[in-house]
C-alpha positions as CSV (number, residue, x, y, z in Angstrom):
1,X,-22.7,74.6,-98.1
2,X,-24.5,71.4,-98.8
3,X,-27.4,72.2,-101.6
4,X,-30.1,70.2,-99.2
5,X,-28.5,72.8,-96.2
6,X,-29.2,75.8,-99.0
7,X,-32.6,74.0,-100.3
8,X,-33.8,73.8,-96.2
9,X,-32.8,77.7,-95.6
10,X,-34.7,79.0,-98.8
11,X,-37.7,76.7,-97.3
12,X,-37.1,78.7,-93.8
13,X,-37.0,81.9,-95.7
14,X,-40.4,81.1,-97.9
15,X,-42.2,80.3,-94.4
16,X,-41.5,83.8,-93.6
17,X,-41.5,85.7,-96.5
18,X,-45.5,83.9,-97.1
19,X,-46.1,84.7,-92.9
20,X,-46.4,80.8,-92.4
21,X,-43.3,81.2,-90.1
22,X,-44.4,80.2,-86.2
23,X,-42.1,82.1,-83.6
24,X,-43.5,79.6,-81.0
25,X,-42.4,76.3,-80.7
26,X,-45.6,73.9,-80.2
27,X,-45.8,72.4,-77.0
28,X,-43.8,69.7,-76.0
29,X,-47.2,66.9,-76.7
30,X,-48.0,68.2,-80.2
31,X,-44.5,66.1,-80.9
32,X,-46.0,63.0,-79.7
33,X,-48.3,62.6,-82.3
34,X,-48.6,59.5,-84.2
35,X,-50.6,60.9,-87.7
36,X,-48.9,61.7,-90.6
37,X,-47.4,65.0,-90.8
38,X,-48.6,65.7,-87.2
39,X,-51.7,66.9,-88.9
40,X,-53.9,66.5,-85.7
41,X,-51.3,68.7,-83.4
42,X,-50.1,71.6,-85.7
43,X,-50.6,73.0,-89.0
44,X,-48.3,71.9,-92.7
45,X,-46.1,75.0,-92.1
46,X,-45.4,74.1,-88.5
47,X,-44.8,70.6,-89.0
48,X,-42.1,71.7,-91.8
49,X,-40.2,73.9,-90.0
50,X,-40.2,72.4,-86.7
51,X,-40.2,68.8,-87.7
52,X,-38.8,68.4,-91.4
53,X,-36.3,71.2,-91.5
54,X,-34.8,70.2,-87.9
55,X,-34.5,66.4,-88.6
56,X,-32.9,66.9,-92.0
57,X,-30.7,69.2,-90.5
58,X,-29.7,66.4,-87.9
59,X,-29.3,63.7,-90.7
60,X,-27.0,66.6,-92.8
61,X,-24.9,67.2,-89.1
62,X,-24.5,63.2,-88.6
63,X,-23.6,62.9,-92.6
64,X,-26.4,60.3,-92.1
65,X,-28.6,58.7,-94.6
66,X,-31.3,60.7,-96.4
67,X,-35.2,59.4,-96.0
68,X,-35.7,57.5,-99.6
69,X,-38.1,58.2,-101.7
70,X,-38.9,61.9,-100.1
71,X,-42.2,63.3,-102.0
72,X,-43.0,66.1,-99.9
73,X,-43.7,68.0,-102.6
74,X,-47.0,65.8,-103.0
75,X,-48.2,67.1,-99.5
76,X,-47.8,70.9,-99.8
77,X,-49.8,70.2,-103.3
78,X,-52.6,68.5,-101.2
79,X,-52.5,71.1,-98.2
80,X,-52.4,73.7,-100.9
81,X,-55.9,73.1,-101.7
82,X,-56.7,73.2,-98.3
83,X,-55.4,76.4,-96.8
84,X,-53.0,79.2,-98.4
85,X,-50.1,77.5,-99.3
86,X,-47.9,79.3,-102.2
87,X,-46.9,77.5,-105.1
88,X,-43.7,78.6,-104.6
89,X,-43.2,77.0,-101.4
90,X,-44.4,74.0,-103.5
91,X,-41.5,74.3,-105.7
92,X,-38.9,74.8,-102.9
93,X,-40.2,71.3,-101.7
94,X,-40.0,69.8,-104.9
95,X,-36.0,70.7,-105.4
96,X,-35.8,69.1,-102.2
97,X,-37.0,65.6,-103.0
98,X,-35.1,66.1,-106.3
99,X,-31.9,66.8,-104.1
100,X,-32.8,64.0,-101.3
101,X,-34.0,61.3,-104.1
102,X,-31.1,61.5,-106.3
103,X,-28.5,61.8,-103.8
């Protein structure tokens, strides 16, 4: 298994371990947003596991390349402060831009 693949389904796992999983998938429009991080159509969590995790799983599928420099880490600090967001869910991010920024 690639260890972004691994990295991606510990992220999954966190989400729903920490009850940030969302069973729904937003409605079609939230996609259409044009802020950063969708932040005006659906939540930090949602956004990572229905936006992130997805595309990096299509760019891992294509053997595409990897968004450069990937510092989502930097987010989940900032939304930390702002609603419950674990730290370890922090970390889980920051092995991810390791993985994507040294690759």
């Amino acid at each position: 298994m690639n260890p972004l693949d691994r990295l991606l389904n510990e992220l999954e796992a966190a989400l729903v371990t920490h009850g940030l999983y969302t069973p729904q998938r937003p409605a079609p429009e939230a996609f259409n947003s044009t802020q950063p991080f969708f932040y005006d159509t659906m939540s930090f969590p949602c956004w990572l596991q229905y936006v992130f995790i997805e595309k990096m799983r299509l760019v891992i599928q294509a053997q595409g390349p990897l968004p450069k420099p990937c510092n989502i880490a930097e987010m989940g600090q900032m939304y930390g402060v702002q609603a419950h967001f674990p730290s370890e869910l922090v970390a889980v991010l920051q092995q991810i831009d390791d993985c994507i920024n040294r690759s």
